[in-house]
C-alpha positions as CSV (number, residue, x, y, z in Angstrom):
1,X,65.1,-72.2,-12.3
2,X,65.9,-74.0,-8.9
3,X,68.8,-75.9,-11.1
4,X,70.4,-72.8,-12.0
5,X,70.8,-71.4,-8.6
6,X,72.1,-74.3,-7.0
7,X,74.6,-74.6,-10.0
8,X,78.1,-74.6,-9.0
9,X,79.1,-72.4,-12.3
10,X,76.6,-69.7,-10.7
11,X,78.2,-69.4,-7.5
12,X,81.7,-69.5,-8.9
13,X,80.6,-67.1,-11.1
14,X,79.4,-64.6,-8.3
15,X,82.0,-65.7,-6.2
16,X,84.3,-64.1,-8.0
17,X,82.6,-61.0,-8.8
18,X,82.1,-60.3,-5.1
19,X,86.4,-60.7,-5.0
20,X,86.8,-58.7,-7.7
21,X,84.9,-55.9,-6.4
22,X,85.9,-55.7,-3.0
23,X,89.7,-56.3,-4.5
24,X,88.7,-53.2,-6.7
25,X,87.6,-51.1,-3.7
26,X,90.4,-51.8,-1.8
27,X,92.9,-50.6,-4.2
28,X,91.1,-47.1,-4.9
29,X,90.6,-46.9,-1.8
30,X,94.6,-47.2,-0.7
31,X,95.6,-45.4,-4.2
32,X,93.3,-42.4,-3.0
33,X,94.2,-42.2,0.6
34,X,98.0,-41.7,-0.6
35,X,97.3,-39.3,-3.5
36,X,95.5,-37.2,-0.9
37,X,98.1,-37.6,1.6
38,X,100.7,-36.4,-1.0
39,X,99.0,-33.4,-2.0
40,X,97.9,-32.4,1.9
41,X,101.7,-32.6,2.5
42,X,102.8,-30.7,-0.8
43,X,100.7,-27.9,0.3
44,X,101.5,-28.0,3.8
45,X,104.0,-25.7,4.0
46,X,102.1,-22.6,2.1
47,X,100.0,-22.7,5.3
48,X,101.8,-23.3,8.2
C-alpha cells in the first residue's frame, strides 16, 4: 500500500484531476457570471 501512494503515476494522476477541476470551475464560473450579466442588462430597461 505504502508503494502505491508514493507512486509517481498516483500523484500525476491526482494531479491532474485537481487541474481539471478547478479549470472546470473556473469556466462555469466566468460563463455564468456573463450569462447573468446579459440577462440583468436585457431586462434592465423594463424597470428603470
Amino acid at each position: 500500500m505504502l508503494k502505491i501512494l508514493k507512486s509517481s503515476l498516483l500523484w500525476q494522476f491526482s494531479g491532474g484531476f485537481v487541474l481539471g477541476t478547478v479549470g472546470i470551475l473556473a469556466f462555469q464560473s466566468a460563463d455564468a457570471a456573463r450569462t447573468l450579466a446579459s440577462n440583468v442588462s436585457a431586462i434592465a430597461p423594463f424597470f428603470g
